[in-house]
N, C-alpha and C positions, 0 to 999 in steps of 0.2 A: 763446338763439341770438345771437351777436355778430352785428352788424349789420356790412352791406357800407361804411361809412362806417369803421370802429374797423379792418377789415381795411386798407384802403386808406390812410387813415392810419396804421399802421405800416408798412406797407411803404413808404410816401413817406419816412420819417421813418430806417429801415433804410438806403432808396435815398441819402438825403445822406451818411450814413456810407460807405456803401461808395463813391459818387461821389469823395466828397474822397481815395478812396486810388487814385483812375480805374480802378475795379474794372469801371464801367461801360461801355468803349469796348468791350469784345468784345461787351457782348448788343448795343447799339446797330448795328455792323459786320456781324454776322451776319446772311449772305441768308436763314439758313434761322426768325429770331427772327420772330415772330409782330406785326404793326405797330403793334397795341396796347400793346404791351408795350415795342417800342421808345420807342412815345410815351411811358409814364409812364417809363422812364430818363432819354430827354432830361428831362423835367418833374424828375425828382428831383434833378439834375446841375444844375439850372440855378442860374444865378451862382456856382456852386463853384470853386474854385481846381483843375484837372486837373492831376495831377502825369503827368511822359512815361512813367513804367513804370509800369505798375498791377501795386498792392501790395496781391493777392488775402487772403493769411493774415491780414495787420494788420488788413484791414476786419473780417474775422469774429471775430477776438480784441478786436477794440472793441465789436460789438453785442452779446458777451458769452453766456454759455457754451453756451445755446440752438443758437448761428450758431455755434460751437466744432466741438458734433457734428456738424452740419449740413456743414458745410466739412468735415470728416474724411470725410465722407458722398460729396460731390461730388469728392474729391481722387482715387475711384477710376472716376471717372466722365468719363474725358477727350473720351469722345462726345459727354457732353454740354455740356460746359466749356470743351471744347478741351484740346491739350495743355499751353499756356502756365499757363493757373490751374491745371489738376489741379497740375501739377508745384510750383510755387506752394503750391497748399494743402499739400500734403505736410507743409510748415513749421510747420502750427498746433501749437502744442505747449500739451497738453492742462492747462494751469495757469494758477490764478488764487491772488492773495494769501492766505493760510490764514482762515479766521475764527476769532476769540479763543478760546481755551482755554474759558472762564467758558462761552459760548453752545454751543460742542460738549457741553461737562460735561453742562448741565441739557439738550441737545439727548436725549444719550446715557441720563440717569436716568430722565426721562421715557418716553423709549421702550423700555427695557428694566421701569420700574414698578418698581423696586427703588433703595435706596442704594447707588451703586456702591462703597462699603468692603464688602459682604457678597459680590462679584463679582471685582474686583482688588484686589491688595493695593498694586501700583503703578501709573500711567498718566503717561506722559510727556508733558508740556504741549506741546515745541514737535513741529508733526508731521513725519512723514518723508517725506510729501507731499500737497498739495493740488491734488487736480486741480478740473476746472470742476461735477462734481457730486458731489464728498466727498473729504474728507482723512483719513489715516490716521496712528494714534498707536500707537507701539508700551508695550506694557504686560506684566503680569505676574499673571497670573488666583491667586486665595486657595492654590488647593494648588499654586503655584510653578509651572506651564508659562507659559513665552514663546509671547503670542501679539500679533497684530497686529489693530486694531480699527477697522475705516471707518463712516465715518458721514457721514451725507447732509449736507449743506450744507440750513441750515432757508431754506426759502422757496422752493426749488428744482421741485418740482413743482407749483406753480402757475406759476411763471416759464416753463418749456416746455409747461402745460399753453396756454397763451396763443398762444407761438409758435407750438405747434403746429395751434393752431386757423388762424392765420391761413397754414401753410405751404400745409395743407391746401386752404385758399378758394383761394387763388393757383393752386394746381396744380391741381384741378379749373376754372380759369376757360380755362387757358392751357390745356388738353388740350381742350377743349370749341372751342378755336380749330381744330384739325384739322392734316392735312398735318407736318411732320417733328415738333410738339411733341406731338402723337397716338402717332406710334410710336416714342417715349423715353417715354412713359405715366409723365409726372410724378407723378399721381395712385398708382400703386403704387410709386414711390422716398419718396414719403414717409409712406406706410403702412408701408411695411419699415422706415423713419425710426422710426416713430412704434411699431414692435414692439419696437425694438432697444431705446429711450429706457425703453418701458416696464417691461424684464427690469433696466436699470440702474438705477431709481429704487427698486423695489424687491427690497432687497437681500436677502430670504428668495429669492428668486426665482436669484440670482447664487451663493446657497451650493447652491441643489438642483442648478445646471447642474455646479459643481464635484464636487460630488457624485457626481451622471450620469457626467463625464469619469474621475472614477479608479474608478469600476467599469468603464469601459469600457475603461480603458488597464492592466488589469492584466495583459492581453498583451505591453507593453512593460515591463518594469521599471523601466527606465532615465529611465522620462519620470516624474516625481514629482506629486502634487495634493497638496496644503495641506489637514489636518482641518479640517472646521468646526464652530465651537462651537454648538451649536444651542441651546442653555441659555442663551447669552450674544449670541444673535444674536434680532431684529427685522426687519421691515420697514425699519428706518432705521436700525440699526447689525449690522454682521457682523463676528464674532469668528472669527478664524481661524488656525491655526498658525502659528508665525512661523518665516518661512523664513532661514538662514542659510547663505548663500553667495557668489557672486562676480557679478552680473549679467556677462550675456553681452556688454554694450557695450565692458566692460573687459576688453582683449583685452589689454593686456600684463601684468594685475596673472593673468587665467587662466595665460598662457605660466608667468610666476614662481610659481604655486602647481603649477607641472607638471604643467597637462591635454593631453592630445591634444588637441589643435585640429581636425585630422581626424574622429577619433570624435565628436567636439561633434555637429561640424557633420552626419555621417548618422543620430544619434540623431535632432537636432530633425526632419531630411528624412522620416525613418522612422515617428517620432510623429505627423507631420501628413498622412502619407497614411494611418496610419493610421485617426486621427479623419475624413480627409475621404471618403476610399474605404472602407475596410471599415466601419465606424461610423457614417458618414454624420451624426456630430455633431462640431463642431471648435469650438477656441479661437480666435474669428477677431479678434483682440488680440494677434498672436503678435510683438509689436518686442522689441527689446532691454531695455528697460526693463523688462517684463513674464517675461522669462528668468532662470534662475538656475544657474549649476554649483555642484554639491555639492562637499564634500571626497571623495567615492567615487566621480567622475564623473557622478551622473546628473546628468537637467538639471527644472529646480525651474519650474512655471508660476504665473504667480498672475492676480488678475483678467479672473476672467469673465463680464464686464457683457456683452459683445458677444459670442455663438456664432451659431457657424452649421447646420443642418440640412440634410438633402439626402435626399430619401427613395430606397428601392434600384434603380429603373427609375432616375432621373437618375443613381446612382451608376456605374449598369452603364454608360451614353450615356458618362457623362465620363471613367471608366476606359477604354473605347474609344478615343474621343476624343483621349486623353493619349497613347493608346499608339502609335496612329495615325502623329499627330504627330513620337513620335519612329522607329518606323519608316519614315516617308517614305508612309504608305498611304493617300493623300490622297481617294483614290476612296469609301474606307471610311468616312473623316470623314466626307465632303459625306454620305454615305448617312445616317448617322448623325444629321447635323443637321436631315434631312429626317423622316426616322423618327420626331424625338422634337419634332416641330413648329417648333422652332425657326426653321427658314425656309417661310416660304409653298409652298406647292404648284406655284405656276403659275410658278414659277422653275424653273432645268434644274442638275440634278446634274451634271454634264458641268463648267457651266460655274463651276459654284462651288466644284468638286474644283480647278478651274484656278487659282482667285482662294486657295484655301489653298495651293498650291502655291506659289506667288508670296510667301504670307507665309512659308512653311517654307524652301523649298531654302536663302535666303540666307543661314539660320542654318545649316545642315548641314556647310558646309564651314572654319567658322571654326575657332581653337584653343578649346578647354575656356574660356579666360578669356573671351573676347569673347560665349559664347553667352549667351543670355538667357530666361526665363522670361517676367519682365516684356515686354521687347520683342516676343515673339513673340503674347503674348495683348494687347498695345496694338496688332500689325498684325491682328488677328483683328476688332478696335474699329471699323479704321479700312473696312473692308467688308460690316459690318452693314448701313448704309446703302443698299447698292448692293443688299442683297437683302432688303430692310424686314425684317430680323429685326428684331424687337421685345424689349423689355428684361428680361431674366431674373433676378430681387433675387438667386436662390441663391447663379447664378452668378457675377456681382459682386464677393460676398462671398468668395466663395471664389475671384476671382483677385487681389482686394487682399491676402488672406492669403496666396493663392501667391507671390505679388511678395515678401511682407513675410518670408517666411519665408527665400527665397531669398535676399532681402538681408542676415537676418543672418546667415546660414550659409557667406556669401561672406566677411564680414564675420570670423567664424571660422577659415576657409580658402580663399583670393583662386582656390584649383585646384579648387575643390569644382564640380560639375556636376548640377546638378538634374534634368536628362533622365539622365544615367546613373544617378545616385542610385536614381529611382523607378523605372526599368524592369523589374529582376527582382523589386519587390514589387510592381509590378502586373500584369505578365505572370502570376505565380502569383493571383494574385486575380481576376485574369479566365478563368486554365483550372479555379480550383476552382469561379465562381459560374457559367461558362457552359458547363461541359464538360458532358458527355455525363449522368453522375452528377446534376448538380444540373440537368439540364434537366428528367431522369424525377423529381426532387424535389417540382420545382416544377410539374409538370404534376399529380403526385397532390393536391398541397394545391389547387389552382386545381376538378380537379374537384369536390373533397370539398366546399371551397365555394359552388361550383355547386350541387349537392345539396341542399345548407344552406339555400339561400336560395328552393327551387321550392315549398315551401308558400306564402311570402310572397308570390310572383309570382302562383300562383293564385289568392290572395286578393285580390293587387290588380285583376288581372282582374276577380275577380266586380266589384270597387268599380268599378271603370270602366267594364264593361259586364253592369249590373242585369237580374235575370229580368223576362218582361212583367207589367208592372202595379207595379214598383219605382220608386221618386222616380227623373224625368230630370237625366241629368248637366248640372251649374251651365253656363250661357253664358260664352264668354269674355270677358272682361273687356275693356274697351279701352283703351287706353295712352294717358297723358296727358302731353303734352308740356311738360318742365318750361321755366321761364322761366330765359331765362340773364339772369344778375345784370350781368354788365361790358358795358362797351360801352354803357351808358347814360346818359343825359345829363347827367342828376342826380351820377353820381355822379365823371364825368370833370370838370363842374365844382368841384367838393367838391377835387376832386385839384390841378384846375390855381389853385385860391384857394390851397389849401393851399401850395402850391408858391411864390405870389408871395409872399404875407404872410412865408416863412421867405426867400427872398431878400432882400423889403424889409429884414429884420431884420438879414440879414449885410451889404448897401451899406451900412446904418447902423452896425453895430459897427467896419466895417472905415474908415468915413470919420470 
C-alpha cells in the first residue's frame, strides 16, 4: 500500500505544475472547496510565478498522459470545474511525441510471441498517430489486407497505475470532508476514471467492445465498424481493418468528393441514438478525428477505448427525459427525475418542473442555428446543486458524447437540429418499449422470474430462520470506524517542508 507521505507528495509536486500555469486560482476562490484543500493549493503555489489567465489544458499536457485523460475526464464536468476550465480542457489534444520505431518493433513481437515477418509483410515506421497511450502504424498483414495496428506505449500501465492510486487517496480524502465535495462523490468520478483507463490499456478489451458495437449496429448500415484481427491482436497490440476514407473534420475535401452534408450529419444523429437508446451501449469517442465517410456514403468509426453503457430502466428515464425536453413536458421530466432517484425525495416536483422550464423555454424559441444540446444539458448542470442531485458517471458520459456528436454534425451541417433529428426515432422507441404490447411483455418475463427465484427465497428463509434446536443466527457485527488519514499533523507538516524546501530551490535558481 502507498503510504500517505508518496501520495501527498505527488500531488505537491503535480500542484506546482499546475500552479505555474494559475490553474490554481479557481480551487483556491471557490466557497464551495473544502479548506484543506484550499491549504495545500496555496502550499503548492507558493513562490510560483501566477500567470493572469489560467492555462487549464497546458498544465495537464505537462504532467503528462495520466492528467491527459484525467483533464478529458473533468472537461465534461463543468459542475465541478466550473465553466471556465471545463471549456479550457476541451483543448487537451490527446498527443504526445511518437516513441522510436526500434521499441514499438520489439514492443509489438514480444507481445504478439512470434516474428513479425511471418504476420506482416510490410509495417510503416513513421506512425499515423501517437496519442498519450499508444500509436498507430499502418501496415500490410502476409496474405495482403490493409490493416491498421496500435500498440501501447511500453511503460504506460504502471505510469497510470501510480496516478491512479494516488487520484484515488485524494478523492476519498476530500469526499470524507463532506458538504458540496460529498455530492460530486469524487470517489465514483474516479472509479469510472479508473474503468474507462482500464478498457483502454488493454487492448483485447477495445477489439471485444468494437466487436459488441457492429453486431449491434447492424440495424443501421450506414454506420460502418473496422474487423478485427484477433490472430494479430494482444493485450498490447490490436490489428484492425484499415479504414479508407475522408475524416469528418475535412469538411471541404467531403463537399469536393460529393457527399451530402445533410445525410452525414442524420446518419451520425441516428447511429448514436441508436447505440445510446436502443443499445444502451455507445462509442463515447465520437470527435471528428475518430469519424470516417466512405466513398458509398457511410460513415467509418474507429477507436473504442472509451464506451459507454446504460442498462434499459435508465434507457427508458432518458428517452423520456429527451422527449420531454423537447416536447415542452416539463411536469413529466421532474416526475421522471424523481422516479429514477436522481433527485432526493424531500424536494417538491412542482418546483423542479419550474427550474427545467427555466432551462428549456429559452431555447424553444430560437432559430434551428442558435439551439443547443450542449447548452441546454450545461443549464441542467447548473441546477443540480439546488436540488443535491448527486453525480451520475452514465450520464456524464453520455452528455459529453451528446455535445461531441452535435458538434460534429453541426460541423457537417451549420442547419442540422439535434432535438428535431432525434424526435421521431425516439418517439417510436418509446411507443414500441412502453406501449401497451411490451408492458404485457414485460410484465410475463417479470413474473416468470418471480417464480424462478421462490424456491431460493424459501430456502433463504429456512437459513435465516432455523427449526428449534438449529445453530442461532451469527450476532451482528459492529462497525469500526476507520481513521481518516488527512488532516493530520505529521503529514500537513511533510507538505508544508515539502513545499519550502522546493521554493527555497526556485529563490535560488531564479537569483
Amino acid at each position: 500500500m502507498t503510504s500517505p507521505v508518496i501520495h501527498l507528495w505527488r500531488l505537491l509536486k503535480w500542484g506546482r505544475i499546475v500552479a505555474r500555469h494559475g490553474a490554481l486560482r479557481g480551487i483556491e476562490r471557490d466557497p464551495n472547496t473544502p479548506r484543506p484543500v484550499r491549504r495545500l493549493a496555496r502550499i503548492a503555489r507558493f513562490g510560483a510565478r501566477i500567470p493572469k489567465v489560467p492555462h487549464y489544458a497546458d498544465a495537464f499536457q505537462e504532467i503528462g498522459p495520466s492528467a491527459i485523460k484525467l483533464g478529458q475526464t473533468l472537461a465534461t464536468r463543468p459542475d465541478l470545474v466550473g465553466e471556465e476550465a471545463a471549456l479550457d480542457l476541451m483543448r487537451l489534444q490527446d498527443a504526445l511525441p511518437p516513441v522510436p520505431f526500434e521499441t514499438i518493433r520489439e514492443r509489438m513481437r514480444s507481445s504478439l510471441g512470434r516474428p513479425l515477418e511471418t504476420l506482416f509483410s510490410e509495417i510503416e515506421e513513421q506512425p499515423i498517430g501517437a496519442a498519450s497511450i499508444a500509436q498507430v502504424h499502418r501496415a500490410v498483414t502476409t496474405d495482403g489486407r490493409r490493416v491498421a495496428i496500435k500498440v501501447l506505449r511500453p511503460g504506460i500501465e504502471s505510469e497510470f497505475a501510480k496516478a491512479i492510486d494516488t487520484y484515488e487517496w485524494a478523492a476519498a480524502q476530500v469526499e470524507a470532508m463532506g458538504g458540496e465535495a460529498a455530492r460530486l462523490r469524487p470517489r465514483l468520478i474516479i472509479e469510472t476514471f479508473k474503468r474507462w483507463t482500464a478498457r483502454e490499456l488493454d487492448l483485447r478489451r477495445e477489439g471485444a467492445s468494437a466487436s459488441e458495437l457492429a453486431e449491434n449496429m447492424t440495424a443501421e448500415p450506414d454506420y460502418y465498424i473496422p474487423q478485427i484481427d484477433w490472430q494479430r491482436t494482444t493485450g498490447k497490440v490490436l490489428t484492425l481493418e484499415w479504414i479508407d476514407g475522408i475524416k469528418l473534420r475535412d469538411r471541404d475535401a467531403l463537399v469536393a468528393a460529393g457527399h451530402d452534408m445533410h445525410a452525414l450529419a442524420e446518419r451520425l444523429i441516428r447511429a448514436f441514438l441508436r447505440q445510446a437508446i436502443s443499445d444502451g451501449f455507445f462509442h463515447a469517442d465520437m470527435h471528428q478525428g475518430n469519424l470516417f465517410a466512405l466513398p458509398d456514403g457511410r460513415i467509418a468509426a474507429i477507436d473504442f477505448g472509451i464506451m459507454g453503457r446504460i442498462d434499459r430502466r435508465a434507457r427508458v428515464w432518458l428517452a423520456e427525459i429527451l422527449y420531454g425536453l423537447i416536447t415542452g413536458n416539463y411536469r413529466r421530466v421532474a416526475e421522471i427525475h424523481f422516479e429514477a432517484g436522481y433527485v432526493p425525495p424531500h424536494h417538491n416536483v412542482a418546483e423542479f418542473a419550474t427550474a427545467l422550464r427555466a432551462v428549456g423555454e429559452p431555447m424553444r424559441g430560437l432559430p434551428v442555428k442558435e439551439m443547443s444540446v450542449g447548452s441546454m444539458l450545461d443549464g441542467l448542470f447548473n441546477i443540480t446543486r439546488d436540488f443535491d442531485m448527486q453525480t451520475q458517471p452514465h450520464l456524464l458520459l453520455l452528455q459529453k458524447t451528446m455535445v461531441m456528436v452535435e458538434g460534429v454534425a453541426r460541423t457537417l451541417d451549420p442547419d442540422i437540429n439535434l432535438w428535431e433529428s432525434a424526435a421521431p426515432f425516439i418517439r417510436e422507441w418509446i411507443r414500441t418499449e412502453l406501449g401497451p404490447e411490451a408492458k404485457v411483455a414485460d410484465r410475463l418475463v417479470e413474473d416468470f422470474r418471480t417464480l424462478t427465484r421462490l424456491p431460493q427465497l424459501i430456502r433463504n428463509i429456512e437459513a435465516r430462520y432455523p427449526t428449534p434446536g438449529g445453530a442461532p443466527p451469527a450476532p451482528p457485527l459492529r462497525e469500526i470506524e476507520r481513521i481518516r488519514v488527512i488532516g493530520g499533523w505529521r503529514y500537513m507538516a511533510v507538505a508544508i517542508l515539502s513545499a519550502a524546501l522546493t521554493a527555497a530551490v526556485t529563490v535560488w535558481a531564479l537569483g
